[in-house]
Backbone bond lengths (Angstrom), bond angles and torsions (degrees), N, CA, C in turn:
res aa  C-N    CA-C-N  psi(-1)  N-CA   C-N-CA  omega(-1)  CA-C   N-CA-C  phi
1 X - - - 1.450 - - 1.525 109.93 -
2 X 1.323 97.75 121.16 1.843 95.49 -175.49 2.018 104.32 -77.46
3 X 1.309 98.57 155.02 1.401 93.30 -172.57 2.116 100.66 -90.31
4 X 1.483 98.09 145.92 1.236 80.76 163.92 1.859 135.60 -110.99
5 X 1.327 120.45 140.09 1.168 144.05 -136.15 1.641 98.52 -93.14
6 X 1.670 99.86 178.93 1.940 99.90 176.51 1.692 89.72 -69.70
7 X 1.464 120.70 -32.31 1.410 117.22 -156.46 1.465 116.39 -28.61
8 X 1.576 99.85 -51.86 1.455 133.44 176.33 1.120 105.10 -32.33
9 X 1.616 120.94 -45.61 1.717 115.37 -150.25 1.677 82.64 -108.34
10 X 1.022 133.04 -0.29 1.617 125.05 176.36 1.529 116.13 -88.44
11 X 1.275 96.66 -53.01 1.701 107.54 -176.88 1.756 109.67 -94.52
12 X 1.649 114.62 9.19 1.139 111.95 142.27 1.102 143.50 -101.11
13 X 1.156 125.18 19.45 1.234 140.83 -155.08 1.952 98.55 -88.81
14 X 1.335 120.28 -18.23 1.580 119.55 173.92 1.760 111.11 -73.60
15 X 1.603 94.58 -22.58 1.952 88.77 177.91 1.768 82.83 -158.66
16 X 1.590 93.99 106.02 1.523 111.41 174.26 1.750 106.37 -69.86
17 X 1.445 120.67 -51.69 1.306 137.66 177.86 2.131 97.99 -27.61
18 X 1.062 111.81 -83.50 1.744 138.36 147.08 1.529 87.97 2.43
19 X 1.006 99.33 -81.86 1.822 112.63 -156.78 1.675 103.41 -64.46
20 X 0.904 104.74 -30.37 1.864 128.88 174.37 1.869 106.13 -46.54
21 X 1.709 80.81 -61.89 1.938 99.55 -155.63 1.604 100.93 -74.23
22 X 1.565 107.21 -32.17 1.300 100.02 -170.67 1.739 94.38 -94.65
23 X 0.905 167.87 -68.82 1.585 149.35 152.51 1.919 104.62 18.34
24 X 1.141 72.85 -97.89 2.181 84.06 164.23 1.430 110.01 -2.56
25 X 1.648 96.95 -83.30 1.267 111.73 -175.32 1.739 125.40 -57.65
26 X 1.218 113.39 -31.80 1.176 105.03 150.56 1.509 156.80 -77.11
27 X 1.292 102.94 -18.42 1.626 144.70 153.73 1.773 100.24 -46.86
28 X 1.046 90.92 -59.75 1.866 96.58 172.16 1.424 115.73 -70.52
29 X 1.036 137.00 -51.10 1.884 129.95 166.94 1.055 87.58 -41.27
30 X 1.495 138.21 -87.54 1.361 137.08 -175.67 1.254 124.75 -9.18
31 X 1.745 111.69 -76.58 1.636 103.47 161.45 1.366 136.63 -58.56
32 X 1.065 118.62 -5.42 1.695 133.43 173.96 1.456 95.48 -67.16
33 X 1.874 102.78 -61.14 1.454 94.69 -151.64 2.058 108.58 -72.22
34 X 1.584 100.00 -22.89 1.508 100.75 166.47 1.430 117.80 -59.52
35 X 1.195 120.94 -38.02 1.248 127.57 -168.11 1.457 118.90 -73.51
36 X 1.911 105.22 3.34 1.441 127.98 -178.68 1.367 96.46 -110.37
37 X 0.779 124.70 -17.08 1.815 135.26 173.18 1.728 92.14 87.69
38 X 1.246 105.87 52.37 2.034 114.84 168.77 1.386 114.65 -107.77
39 X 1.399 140.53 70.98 1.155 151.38 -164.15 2.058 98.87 -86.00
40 X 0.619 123.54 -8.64 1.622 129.85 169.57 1.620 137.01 -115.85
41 X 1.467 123.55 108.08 1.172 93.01 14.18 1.965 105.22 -130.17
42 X 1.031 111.84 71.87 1.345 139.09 -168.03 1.827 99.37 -82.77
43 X 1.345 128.02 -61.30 1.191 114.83 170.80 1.630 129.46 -52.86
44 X 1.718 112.60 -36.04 1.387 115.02 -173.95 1.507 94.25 -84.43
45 X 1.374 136.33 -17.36 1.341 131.23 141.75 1.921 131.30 -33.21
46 X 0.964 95.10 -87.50 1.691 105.99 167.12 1.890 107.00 -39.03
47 X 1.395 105.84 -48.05 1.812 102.34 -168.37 1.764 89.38 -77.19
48 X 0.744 153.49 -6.76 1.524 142.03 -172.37 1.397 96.16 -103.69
49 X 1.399 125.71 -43.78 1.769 119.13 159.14 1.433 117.57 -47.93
50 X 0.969 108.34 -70.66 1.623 120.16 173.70 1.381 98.06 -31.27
51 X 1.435 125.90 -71.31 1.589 106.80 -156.56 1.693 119.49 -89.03
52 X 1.430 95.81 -9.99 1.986 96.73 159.79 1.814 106.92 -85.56
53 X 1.035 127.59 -2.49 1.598 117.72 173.42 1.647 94.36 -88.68
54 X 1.507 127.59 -63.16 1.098 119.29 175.09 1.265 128.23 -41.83
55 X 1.549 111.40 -53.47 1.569 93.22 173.92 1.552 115.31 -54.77
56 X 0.984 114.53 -57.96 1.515 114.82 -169.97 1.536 99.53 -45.42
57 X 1.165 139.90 -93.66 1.551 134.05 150.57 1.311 94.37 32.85
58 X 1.531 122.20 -72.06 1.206 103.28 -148.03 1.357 116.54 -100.84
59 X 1.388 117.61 13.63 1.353 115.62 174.84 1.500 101.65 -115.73
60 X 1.210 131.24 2.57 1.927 133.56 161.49 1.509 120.75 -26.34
61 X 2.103 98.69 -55.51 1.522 101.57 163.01 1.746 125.16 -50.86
62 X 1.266 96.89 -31.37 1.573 87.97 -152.66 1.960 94.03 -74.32
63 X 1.667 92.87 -46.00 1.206 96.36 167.56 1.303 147.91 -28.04
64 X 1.377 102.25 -37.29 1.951 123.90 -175.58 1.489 99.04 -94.28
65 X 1.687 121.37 -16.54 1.136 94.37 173.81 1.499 125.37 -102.76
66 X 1.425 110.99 20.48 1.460 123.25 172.36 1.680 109.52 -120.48
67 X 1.450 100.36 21.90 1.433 111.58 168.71 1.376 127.06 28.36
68 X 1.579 109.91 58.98 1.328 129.58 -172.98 1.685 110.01 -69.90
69 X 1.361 94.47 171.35 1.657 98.02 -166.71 1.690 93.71 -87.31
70 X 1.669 99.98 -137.45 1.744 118.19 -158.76 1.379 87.68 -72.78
71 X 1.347 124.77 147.90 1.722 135.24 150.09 1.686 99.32 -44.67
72 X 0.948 130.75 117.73 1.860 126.96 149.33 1.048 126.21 -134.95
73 X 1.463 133.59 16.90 1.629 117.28 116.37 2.002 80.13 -168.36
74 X 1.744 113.13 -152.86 1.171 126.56 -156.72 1.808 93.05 -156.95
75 X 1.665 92.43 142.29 1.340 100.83 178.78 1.817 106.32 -105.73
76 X 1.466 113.07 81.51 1.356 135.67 139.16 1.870 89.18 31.37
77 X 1.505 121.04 -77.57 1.661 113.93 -110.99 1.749 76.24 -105.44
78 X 1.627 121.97 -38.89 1.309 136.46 -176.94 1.388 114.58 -82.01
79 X 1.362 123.32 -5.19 1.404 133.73 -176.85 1.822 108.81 35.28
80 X 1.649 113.15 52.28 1.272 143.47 -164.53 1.647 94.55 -110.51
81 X 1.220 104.93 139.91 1.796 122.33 166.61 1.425 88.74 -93.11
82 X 1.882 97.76 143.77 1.470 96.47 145.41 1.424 112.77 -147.49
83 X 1.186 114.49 156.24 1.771 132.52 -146.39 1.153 114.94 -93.83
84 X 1.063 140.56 143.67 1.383 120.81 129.25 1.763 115.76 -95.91
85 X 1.475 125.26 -177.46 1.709 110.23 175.73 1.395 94.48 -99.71
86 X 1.343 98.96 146.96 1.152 119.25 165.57 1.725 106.57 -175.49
87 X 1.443 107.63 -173.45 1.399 114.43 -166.81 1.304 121.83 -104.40
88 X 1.785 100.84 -5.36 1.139 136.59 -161.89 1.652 99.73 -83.39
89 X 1.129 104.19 -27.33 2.046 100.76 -146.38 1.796 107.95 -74.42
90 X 0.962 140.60 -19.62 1.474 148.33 178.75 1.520 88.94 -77.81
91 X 1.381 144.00 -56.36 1.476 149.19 162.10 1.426 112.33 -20.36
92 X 1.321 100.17 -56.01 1.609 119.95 172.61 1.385 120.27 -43.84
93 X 1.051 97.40 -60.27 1.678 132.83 -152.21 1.491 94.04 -47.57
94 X 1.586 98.19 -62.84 1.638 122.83 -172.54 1.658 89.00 -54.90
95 X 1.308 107.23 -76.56 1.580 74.74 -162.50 1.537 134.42 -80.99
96 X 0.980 97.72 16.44 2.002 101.91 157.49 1.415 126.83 -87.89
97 X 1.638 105.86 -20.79 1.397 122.66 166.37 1.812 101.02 -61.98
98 X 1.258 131.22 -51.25 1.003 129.43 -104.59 2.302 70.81 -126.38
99 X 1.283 111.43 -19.12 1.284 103.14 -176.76 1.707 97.44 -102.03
100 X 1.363 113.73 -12.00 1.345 127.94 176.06 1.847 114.76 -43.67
101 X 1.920 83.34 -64.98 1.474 116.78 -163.81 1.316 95.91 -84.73
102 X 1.390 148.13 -18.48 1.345 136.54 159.91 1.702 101.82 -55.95
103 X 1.536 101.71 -63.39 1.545 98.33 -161.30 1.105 126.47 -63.52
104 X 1.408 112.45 -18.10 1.517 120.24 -167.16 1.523 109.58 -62.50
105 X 1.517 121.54 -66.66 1.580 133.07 167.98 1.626 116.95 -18.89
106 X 1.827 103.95 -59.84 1.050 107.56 167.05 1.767 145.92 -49.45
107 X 1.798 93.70 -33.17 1.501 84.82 178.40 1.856 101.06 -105.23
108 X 1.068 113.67 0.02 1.767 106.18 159.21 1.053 114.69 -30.90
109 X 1.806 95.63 -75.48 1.184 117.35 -168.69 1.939 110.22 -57.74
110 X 1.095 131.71 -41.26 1.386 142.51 160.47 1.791 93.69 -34.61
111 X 1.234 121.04 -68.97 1.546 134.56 -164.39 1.256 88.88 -55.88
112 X 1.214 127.88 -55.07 2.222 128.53 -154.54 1.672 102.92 -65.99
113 X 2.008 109.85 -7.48 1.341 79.31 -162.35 1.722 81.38 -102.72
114 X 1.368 113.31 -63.86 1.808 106.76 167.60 1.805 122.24 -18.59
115 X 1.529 116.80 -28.14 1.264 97.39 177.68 1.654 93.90 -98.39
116 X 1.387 137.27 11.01 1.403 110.55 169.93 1.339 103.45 -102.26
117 X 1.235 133.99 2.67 1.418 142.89 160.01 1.704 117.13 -68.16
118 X 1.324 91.44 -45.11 1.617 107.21 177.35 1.377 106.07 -58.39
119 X 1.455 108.72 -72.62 1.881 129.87 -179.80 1.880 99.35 -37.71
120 X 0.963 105.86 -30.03 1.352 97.28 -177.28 0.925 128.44 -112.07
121 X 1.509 126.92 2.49 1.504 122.11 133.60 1.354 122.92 -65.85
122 X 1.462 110.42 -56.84 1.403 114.94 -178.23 1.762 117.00 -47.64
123 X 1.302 118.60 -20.28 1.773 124.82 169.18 1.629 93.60 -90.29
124 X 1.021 142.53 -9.46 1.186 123.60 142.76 1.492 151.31 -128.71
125 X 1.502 84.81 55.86 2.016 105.31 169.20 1.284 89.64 -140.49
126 X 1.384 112.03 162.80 1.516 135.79 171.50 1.479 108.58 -134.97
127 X 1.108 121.05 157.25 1.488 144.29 152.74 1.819 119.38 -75.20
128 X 1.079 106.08 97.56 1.368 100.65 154.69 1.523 127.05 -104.18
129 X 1.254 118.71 140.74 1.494 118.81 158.47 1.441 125.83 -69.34
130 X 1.508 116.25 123.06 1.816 117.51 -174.41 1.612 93.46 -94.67
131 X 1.686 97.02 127.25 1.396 113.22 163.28 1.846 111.10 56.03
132 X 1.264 105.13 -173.55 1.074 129.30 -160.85 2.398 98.81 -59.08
133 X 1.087 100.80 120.14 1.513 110.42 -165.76 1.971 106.54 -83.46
134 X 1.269 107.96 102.29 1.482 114.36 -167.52 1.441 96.62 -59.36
135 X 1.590 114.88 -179.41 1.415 139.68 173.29 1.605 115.11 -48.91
136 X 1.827 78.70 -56.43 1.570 107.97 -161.22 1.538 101.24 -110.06
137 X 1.583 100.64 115.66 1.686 124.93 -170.84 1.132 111.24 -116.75
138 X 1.316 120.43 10.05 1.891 103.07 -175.08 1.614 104.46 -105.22
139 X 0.976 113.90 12.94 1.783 135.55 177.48 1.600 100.88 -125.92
140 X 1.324 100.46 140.58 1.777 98.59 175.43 1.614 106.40 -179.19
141 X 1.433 120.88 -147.80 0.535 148.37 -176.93 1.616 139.31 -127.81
142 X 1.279 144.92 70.34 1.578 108.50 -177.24 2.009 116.05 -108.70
143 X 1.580 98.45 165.05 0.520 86.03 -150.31 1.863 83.75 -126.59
144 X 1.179 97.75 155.42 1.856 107.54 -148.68 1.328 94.16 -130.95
145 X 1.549 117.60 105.76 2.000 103.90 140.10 0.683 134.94 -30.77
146 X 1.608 149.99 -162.74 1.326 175.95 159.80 1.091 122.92 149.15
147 X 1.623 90.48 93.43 1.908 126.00 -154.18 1.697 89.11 -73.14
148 X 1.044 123.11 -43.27 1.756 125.30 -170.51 1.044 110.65 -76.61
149 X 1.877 120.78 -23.02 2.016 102.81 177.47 1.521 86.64 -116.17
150 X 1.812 130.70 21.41 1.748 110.15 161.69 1.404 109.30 78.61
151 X 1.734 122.36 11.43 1.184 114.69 -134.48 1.891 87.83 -135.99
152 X 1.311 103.13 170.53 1.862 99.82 -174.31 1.704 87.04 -157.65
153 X 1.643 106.70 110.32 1.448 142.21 -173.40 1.548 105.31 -72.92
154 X 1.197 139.26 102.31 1.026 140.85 -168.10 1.922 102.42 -103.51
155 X 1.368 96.86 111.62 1.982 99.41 -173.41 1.402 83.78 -128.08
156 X 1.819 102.98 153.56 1.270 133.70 -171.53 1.435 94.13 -119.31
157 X 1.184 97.33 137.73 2.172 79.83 -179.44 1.766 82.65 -140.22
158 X 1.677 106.39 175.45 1.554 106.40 175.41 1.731 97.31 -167.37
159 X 1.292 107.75 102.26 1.443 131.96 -174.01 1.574 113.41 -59.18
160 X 0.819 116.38 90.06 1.435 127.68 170.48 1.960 132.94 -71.89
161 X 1.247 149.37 136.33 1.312 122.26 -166.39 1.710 83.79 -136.72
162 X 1.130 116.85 149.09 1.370 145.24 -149.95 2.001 95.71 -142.30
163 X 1.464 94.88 129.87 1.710 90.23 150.76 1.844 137.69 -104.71
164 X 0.728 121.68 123.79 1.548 117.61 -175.18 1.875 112.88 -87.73
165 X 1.004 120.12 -171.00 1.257 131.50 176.13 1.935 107.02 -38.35
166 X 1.416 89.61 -76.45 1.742 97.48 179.82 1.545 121.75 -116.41
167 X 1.727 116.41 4.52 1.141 119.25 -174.88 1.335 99.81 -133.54
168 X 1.356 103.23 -170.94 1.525 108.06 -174.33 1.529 98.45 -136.47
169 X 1.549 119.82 144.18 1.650 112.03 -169.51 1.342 110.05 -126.70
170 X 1.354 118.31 165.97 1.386 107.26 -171.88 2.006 100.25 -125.84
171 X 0.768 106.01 137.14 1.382 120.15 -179.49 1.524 123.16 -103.67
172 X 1.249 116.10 122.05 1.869 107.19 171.80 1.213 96.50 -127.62
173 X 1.758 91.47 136.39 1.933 105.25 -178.98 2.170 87.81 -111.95
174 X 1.084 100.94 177.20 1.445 90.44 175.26 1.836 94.38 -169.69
175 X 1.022 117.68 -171.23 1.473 130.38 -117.89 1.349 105.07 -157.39
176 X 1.851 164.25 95.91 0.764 143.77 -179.06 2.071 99.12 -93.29
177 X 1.073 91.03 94.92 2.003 105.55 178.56 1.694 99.47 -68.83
178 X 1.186 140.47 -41.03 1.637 117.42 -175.30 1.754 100.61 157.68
179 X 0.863 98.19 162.52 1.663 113.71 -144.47 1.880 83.73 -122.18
180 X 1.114 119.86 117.66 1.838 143.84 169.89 1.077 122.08 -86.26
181 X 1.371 140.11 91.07 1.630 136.07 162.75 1.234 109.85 -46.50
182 X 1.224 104.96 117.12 1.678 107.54 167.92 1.139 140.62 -85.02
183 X 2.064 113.23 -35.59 1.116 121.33 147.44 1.900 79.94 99.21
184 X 1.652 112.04 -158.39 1.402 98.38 -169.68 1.119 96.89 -111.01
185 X 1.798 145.09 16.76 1.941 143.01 119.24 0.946 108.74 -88.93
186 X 1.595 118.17 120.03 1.279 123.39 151.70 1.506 116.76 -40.44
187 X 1.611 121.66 142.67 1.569 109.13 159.46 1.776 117.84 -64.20
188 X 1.137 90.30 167.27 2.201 108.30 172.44 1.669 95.57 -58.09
189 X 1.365 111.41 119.97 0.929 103.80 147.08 1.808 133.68 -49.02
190 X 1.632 95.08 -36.01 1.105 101.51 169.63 2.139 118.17 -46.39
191 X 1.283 103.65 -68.50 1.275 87.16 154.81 1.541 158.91 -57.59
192 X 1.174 104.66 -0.54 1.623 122.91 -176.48 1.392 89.87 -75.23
193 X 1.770 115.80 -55.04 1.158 117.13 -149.61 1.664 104.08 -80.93
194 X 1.485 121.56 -12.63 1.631 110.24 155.86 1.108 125.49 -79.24
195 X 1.004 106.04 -20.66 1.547 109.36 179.10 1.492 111.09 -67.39
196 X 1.492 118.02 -46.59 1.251 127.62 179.08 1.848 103.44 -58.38
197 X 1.003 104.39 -48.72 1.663 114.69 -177.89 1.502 103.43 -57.91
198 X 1.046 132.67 -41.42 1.392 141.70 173.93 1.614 118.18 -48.52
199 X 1.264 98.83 -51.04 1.673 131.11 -159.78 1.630 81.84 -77.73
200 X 0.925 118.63 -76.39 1.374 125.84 -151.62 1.639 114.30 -114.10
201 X 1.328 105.25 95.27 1.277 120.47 -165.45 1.378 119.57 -76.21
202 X 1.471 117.74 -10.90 1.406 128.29 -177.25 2.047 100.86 -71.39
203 X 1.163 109.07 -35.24 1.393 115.47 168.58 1.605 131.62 -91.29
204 X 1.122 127.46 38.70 1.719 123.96 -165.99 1.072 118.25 -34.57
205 X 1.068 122.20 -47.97 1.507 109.47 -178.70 1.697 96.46 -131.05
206 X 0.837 123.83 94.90 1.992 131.96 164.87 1.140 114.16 -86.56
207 X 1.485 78.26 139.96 1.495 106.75 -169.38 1.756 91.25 -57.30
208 X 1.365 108.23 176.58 2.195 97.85 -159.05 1.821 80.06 -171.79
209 X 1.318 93.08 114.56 1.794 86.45 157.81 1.517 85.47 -143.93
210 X 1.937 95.80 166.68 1.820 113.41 -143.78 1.648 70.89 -145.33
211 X 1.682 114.97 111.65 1.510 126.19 130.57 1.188 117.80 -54.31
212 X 1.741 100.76 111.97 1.350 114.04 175.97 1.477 113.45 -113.15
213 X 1.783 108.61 119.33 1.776 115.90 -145.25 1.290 98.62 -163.46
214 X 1.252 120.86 98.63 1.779 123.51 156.14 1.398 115.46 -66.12
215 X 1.460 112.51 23.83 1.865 107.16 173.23 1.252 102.63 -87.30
216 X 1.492 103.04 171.43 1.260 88.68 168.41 1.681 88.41 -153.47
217 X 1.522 108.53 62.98 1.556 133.71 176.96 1.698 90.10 -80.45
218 X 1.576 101.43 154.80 1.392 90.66 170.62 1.519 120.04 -92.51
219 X 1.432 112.44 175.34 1.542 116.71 -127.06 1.271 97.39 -108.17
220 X 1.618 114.97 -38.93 2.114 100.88 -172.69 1.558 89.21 -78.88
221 X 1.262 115.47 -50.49 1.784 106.74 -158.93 1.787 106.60 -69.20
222 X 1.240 115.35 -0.37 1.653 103.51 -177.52 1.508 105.36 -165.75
223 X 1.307 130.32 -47.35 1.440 113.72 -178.98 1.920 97.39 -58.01
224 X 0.847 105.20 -75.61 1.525 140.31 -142.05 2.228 73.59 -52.05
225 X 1.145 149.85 -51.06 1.417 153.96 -164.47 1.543 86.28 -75.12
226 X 1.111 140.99 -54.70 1.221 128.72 -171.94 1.321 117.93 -86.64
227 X 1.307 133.62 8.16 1.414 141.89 154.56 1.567 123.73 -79.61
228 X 1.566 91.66 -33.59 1.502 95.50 -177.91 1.815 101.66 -78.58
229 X 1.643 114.11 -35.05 1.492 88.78 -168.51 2.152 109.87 -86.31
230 X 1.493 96.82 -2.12 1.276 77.05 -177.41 2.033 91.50 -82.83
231 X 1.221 130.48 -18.08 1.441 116.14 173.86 1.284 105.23 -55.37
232 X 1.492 126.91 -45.86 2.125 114.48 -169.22 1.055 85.18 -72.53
233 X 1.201 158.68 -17.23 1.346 147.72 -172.99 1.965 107.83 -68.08
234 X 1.553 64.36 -53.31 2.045 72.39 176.86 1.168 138.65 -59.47
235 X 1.723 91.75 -39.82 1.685 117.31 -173.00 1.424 99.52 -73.55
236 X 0.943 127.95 -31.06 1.824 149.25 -156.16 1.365 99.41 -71.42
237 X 1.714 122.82 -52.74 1.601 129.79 -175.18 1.335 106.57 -93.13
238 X 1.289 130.10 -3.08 1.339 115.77 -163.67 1.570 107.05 -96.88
């Protein structure tokens, strides 16, 4: 499902109705696919709409009062209008404001239901640490259920920190290492994580954390997204 963009609300602006039905209609795939408990990546979709309609929203005033020309397209990263002249563009304005403030309500409410799907996995998985906790933590291991394929997701992740303007950010890339039949006992984590140490000697003892989760939601589109952020969460305080 392609996500939809400001593009939508730019180059619809000749038949708002159009821009209306197909919004709608995608708003609905959306709740289908929530309504499967698939929060990925359909929610970080909708919240990245939400906050480029708002910004823009909120610079319309400033806009009308430097009486800019035609809308001809938007800079994505600066949440910036850009013009062409014409006599047309205050014409515009109104109705992009006005297809803005329709849409906005609508995909909230789209957002309120994906984050109570989210909120409620994340209150039920935890992070544990496997075995003895090395020096060096920004390399590791996790290690993932998947109560519905019987199966235990083995990801390599390696925490990276980046500087920005005034903060500093932390990054996780990760690794899908091999997929575990579990059968109806999972193995020890404890053993996964020698085995892995075995296998791969560049790591002796890795750092190893074990999602602990009686769901059995599925795992790339929603367990497996909410494992990784409660790990930067982890890696972040430790």
């Amino acid at each position: 499902m392609e996500p939809v963009t400001f593009d939508l609300f730019v180059t619809g602006l000749r038949d708002p109705e159009s821009t209306q039905y197909r919004l709608l209609a995608y708003l609905k795939r959306i709740r289908e696919a929530f309504a499967r408990n698939l929060i990925y990546p359909y929610l970080g979709d909708l919240v990245t709409l939400h906050n480029t309609l708002a910004g823009v929203s909120g610079k319309l005033e400033e806009v009308r009062s430097a009486i800019p020309g035609k809308l001809g397209g938007v800079d994505l990263k600066a949440h910036k209008l850009i013009y062409e002249k014409t006599d047309l563009g205050l014409e515009q304005l109104d109705d992009l404001e006005a297809l803005i403030e329709w849409a906005l309500p609508r995909i909230r409410t789209a957002i309120e239901e994906g984050r109570a799907i989210y909120e409620f996995v994340d209150e039920n998985v935890h992070l544990e640490q496997v075995g003895i906790v090395p020096s060096y933590v920004e390399e590791g291991y996790l290690l993932v259920p998947d109560r519905s394929e019987s199966q235990i997701h083995v990801v390599r992740y390696r925490m990276s920190i980046f500087s920005g303007a005034d903060e500093r950010f932390r990054a996780l890339r990760t690794t899908h290492v091999t997929s575990i039949d579990a059968g109806a006992v999972f193995p020890s984590p404890a053993a996964i994580k020698q085995q892995l140490a075995t296998e791969h000697s560049d790591l002796p003892n890795p750092s190893t954390y074990f999602l602990v989760t009686e769901l059995d939601f599925p795992f790339r589109e929603t367990v497996l997204p909410v494992a990784k952020r409660k790990l930067i969460h982890s890696l972040s305080v430790s």
